[in-house]
C-alpha positions as CSV (number, residue, x, y, z in Angstrom):
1,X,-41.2,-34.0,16.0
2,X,-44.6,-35.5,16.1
3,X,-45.8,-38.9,14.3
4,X,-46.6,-36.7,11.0
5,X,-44.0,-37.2,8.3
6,X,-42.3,-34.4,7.0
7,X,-41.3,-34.3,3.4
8,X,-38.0,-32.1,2.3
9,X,-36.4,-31.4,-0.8
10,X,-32.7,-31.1,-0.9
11,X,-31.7,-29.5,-4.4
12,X,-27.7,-28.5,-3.5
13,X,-25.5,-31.2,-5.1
14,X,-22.9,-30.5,-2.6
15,X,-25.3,-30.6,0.8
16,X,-23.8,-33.9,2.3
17,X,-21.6,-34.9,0.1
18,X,-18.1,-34.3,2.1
19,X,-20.0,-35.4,5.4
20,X,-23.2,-37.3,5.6
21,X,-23.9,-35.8,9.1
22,X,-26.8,-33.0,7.6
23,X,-28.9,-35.9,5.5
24,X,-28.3,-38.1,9.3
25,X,-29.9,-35.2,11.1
26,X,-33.1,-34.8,9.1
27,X,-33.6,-38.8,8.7
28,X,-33.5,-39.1,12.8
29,X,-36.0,-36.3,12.8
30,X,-38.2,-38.3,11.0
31,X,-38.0,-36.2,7.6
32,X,-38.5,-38.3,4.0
33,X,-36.1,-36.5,1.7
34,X,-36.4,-36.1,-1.5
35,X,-33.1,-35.4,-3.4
36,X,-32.6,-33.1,-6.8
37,X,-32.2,-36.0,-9.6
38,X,-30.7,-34.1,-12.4
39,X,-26.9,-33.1,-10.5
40,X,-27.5,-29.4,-11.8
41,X,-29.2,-26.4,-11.0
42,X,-33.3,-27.0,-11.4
43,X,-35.2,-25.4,-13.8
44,X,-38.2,-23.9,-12.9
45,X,-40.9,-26.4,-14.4
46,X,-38.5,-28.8,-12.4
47,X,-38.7,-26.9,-8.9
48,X,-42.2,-27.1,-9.7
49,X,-42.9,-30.9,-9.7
50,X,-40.5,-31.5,-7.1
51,X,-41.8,-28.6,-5.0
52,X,-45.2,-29.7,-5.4
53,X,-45.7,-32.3,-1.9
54,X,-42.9,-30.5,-0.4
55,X,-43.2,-29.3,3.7
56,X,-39.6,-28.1,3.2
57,X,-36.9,-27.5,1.4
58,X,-32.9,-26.8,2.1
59,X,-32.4,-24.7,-1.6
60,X,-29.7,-23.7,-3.1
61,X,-29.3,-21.4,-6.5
62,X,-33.0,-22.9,-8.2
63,X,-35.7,-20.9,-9.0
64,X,-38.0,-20.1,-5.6
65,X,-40.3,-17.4,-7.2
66,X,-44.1,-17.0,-6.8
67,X,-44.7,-19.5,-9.5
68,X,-42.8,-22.0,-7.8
69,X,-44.3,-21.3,-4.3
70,X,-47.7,-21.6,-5.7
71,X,-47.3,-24.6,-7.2
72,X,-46.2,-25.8,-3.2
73,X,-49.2,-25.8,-0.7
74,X,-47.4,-27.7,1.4
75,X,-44.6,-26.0,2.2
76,X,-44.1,-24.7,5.3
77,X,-39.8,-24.0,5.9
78,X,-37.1,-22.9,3.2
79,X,-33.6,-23.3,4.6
80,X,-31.1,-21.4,2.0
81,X,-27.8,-23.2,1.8
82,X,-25.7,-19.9,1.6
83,X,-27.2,-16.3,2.6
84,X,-28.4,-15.2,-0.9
85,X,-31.9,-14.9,-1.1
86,X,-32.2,-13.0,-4.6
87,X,-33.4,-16.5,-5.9
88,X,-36.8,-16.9,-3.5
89,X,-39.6,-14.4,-3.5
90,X,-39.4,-13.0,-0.1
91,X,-42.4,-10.8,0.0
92,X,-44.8,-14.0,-1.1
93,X,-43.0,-16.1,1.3
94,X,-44.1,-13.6,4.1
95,X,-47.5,-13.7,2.9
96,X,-47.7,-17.0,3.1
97,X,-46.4,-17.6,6.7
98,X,-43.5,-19.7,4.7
99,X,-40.4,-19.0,7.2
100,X,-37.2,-18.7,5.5
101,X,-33.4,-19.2,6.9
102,X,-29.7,-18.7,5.6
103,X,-26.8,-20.2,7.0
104,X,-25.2,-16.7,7.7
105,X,-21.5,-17.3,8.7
106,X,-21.3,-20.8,7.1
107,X,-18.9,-19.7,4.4
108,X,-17.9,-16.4,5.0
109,X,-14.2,-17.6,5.4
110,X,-14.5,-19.4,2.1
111,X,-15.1,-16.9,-0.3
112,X,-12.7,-14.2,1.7
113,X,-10.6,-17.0,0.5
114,X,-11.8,-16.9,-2.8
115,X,-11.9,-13.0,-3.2
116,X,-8.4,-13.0,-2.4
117,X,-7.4,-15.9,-5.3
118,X,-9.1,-13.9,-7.3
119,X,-7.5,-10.6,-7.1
120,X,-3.8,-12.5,-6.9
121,X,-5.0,-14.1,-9.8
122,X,-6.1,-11.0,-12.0
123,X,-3.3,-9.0,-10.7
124,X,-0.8,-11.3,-11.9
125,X,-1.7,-12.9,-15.0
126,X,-2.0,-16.2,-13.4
127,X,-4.3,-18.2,-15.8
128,X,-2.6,-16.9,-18.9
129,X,0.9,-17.5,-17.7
130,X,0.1,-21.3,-16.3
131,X,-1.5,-21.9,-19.9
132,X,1.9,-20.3,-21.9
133,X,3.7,-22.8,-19.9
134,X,2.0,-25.5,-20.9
135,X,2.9,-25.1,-24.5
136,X,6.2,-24.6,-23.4
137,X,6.0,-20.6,-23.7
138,X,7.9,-20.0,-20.8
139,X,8.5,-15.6,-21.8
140,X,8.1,-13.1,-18.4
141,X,4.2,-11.8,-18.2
142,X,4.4,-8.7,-16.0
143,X,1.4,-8.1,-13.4
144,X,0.5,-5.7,-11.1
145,X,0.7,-6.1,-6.7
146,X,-1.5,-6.5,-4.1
147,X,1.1,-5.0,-1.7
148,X,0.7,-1.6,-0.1
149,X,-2.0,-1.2,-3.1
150,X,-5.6,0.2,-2.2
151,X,-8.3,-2.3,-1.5
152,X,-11.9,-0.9,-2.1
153,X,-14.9,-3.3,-0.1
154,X,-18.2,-2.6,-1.9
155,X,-20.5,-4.1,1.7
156,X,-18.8,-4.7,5.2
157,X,-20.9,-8.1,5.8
158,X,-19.3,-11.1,7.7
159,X,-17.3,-12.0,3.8
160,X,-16.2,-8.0,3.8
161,X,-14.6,-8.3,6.6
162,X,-13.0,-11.6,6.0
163,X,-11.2,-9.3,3.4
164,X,-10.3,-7.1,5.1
165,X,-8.6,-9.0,7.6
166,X,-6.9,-10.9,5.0
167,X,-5.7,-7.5,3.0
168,X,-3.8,-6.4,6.0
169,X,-1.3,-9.0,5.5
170,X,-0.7,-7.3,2.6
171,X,-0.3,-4.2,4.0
172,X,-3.1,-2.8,1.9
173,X,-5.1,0.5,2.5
174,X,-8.6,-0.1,2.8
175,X,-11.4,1.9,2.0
176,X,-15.1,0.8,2.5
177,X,-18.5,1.4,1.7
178,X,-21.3,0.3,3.3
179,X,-25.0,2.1,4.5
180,X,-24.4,0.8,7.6
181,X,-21.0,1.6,9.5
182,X,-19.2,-1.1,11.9
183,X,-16.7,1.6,13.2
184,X,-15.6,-0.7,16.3
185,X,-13.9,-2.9,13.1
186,X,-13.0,-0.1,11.0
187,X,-11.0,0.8,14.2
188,X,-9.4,-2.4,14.9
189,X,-8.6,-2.9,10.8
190,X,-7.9,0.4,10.2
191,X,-10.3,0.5,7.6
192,X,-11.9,3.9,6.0
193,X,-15.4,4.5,4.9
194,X,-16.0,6.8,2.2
195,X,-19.1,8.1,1.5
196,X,-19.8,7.2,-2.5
197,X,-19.0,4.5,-4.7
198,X,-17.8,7.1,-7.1
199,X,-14.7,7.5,-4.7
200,X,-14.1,3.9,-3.5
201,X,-13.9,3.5,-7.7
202,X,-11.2,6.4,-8.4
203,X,-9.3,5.4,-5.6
204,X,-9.2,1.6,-5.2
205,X,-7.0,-0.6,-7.1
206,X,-9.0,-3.5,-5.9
207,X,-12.5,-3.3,-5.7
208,X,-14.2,-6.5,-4.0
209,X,-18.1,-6.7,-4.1
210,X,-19.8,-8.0,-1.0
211,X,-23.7,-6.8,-1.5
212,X,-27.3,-8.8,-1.9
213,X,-28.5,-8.1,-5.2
214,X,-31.4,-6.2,-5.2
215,X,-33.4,-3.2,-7.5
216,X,-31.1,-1.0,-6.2
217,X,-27.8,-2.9,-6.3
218,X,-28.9,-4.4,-9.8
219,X,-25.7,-3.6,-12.4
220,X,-24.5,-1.6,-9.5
221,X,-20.9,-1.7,-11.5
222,X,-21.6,-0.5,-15.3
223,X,-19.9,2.0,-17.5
224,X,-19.7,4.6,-15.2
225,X,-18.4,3.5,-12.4
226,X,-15.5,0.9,-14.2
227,X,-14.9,4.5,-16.2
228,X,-13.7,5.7,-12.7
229,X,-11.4,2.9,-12.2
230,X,-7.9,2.9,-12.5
231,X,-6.3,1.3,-15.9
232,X,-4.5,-1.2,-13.0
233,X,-7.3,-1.7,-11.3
234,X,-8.9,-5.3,-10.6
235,X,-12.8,-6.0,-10.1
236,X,-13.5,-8.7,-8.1
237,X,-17.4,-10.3,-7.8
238,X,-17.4,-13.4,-5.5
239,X,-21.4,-11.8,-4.6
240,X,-23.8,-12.1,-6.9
241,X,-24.3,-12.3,-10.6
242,X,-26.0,-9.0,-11.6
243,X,-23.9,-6.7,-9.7
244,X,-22.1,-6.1,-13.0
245,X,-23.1,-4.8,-15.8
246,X,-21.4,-7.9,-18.2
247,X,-21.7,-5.9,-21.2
248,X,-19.8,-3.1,-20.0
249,X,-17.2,-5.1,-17.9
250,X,-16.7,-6.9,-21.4
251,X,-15.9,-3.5,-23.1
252,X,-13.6,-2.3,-20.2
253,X,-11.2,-5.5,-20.2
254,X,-11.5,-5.6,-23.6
255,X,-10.2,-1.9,-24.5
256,X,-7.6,-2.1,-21.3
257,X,-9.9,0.9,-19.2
258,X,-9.5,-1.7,-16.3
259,X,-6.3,-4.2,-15.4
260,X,-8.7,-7.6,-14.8
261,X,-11.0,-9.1,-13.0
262,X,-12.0,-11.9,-11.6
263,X,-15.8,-13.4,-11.5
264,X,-17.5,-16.4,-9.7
265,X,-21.2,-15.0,-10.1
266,X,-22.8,-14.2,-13.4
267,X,-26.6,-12.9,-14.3
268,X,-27.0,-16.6,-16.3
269,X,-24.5,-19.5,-15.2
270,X,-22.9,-20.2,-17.8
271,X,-23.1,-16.2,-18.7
272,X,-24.6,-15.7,-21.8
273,X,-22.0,-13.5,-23.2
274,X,-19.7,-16.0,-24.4
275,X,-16.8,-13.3,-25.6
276,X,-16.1,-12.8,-21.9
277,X,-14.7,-16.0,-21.9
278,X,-12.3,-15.1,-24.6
279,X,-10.6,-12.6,-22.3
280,X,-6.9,-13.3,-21.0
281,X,-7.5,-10.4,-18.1
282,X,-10.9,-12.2,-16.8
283,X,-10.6,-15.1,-14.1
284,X,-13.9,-17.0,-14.3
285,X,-15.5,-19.1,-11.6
286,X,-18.2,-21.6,-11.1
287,X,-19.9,-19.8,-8.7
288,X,-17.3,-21.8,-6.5
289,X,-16.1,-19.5,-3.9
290,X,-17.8,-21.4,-1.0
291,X,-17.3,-24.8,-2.3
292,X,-14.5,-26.2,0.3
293,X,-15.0,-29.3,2.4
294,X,-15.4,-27.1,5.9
295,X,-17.9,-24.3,4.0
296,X,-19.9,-26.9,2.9
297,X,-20.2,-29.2,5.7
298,X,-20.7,-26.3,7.9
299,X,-23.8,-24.8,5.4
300,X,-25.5,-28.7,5.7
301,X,-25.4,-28.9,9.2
302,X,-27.0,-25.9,9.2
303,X,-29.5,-25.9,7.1
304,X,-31.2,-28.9,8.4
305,X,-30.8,-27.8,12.2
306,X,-33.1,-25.1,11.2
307,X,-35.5,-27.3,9.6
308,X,-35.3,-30.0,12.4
309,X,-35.2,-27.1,14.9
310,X,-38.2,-25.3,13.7
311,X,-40.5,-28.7,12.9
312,X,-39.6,-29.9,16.3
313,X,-40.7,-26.8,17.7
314,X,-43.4,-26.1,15.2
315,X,-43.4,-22.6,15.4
316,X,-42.5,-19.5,12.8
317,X,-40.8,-17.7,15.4
């Protein structure tokens, strides 16, 4: 790096927390760092101000739209702490020269992880039988099984596959779909593509979402689609919030069209339909599935290799 100071602003709570090693690479590089203040998710007048005399910044769910970026001259790097870039305004950051990375791979293991809680959890009741038992209700709740079921994967990304792997140990069928096709691992995992989500959704008894959101994937899953779904079946979003259509997912648990279904990722966080959180047959998460020690050490470390990497380099490329 040269003499100039670089200024970055580190808005995930988690990024060095487990493992100080990410916040040591950018202070050797010379960086001042400014961290987020509030120990929540910015708002965007908050991005804003903090934003404002930034050259960089490692971002995590907060508010990186147009607005934001405007109100940032400065900046010159955004390192994502995940791969989900539905929160930054991609086009404008292009326009502006601003280069942007994710840590692709950081926590793919994670959230397979998670996906897979998930489902065991919907499937069998989990939450609802662990709070009987502690008043004392100790009846039998019976659930549904993962083995030798049919897994649907909605996006064959690094996470996808993660699931897959993992479903085979259940000795689960799996169908996929995906634009583009990975055939060398649908060979080796046995895995079949189908060619419309209106199939995966008849067929699956698990359905796992693994897509970016975007106009087109935007309530991907509404009414028609969890209308096609088995009254077993479990929907499983460890993605991104919008993929579902709440309103309807609300209406399918509630009237028993669907089994369960387990969320991490909501539209709003906390998600503004509050009588989804009234439902025994949903599993709610923080938007937590990558939040173990290794995910996010790994995420941190990369994150600010990519900003010490491209400001020691000082090139876009």
């Amino acid at each position: 790096m040269t003499a100039q100071t670089y200024k970055v602003l580190v808005t995930p709570r988690s990024f060095g927390k487990n493992d100080p090693e990410p916040y040591r690479l950018l202070e050797r590089a010379g960086f001042e760092i400014a961290r987020n203040p509030y120990g929540r998710i910015l708002t965007r007048e908050e991005m804003r101000d903090a934003a404002q005399d930034a050259d960089a910044i490692v971002l995590g769910v907060d508010p990186l739209d147009r607005g934001v970026l405007e109100a940032a001259p400065k900046l010159k790097a955004v390192a994502k702490y995940g791969v989900g870039t539905d929160n930054i305004d991609m086009e404008y950051c292009r326009e502006r020269g601003i280069r942007v990375t994710v840590t692709t791979g950081a926590n793919a293991e994670a959230v397979a992880d998670f996906a897979l809680a998930l489902m065991l959890a919907a499937a069998r009741r989990i939450v609802p039988i662990d709070a009987g038992c502690r008043r004392l209700e100790w009846g039998k709740v019976t659930g549904v099984d993962l083995h030798r079921r049919t897994l649907g994967l909605v996006g064959m990304g690094q996470i996808g596959k993660g699931v897959a792997r993992r479903s085979r140990g259940f000795d689960m069928r799996i169908l996929a779909y995906d634009l583009a096709r990975d055939e060398a691992f649908a060979r080796e995992t046995g895995v079949e593509y189908v060619d419309s989500l209106h199939e995966l959704a008849a067929a699956s008894d698990f359905i796992s979402l693994h897509l970016p959101l975007t106009p087109a994937t935007h309530r991907l899953f509404g009414a028609e689609l969890l209308a096609l779904m088995k009254p077993t079946a479990v929907l499983v979003n460890t993605a991104r919030g919008g993929l579902i259509d709440e309103d309807a997912l609300y209406d399918a648990l509630k009237q028993g069209e669907i089994w369960g279904a387990g969320v991490d990722v909501f539209e709003q966080e906390p998600p503004t339909n509050r009588a989804l959180l009234e439902l025994d047959n949903l599993v709610i998460g923080s938007h937590t599935a990558a939040s173990t020690f290794q995910a996010i050490d790994n995420m941190g470390v990369m994150a600010a290799r990519s900003l010490v990497d491209f400001f020691q380099g000082g090139t876009n490329e």
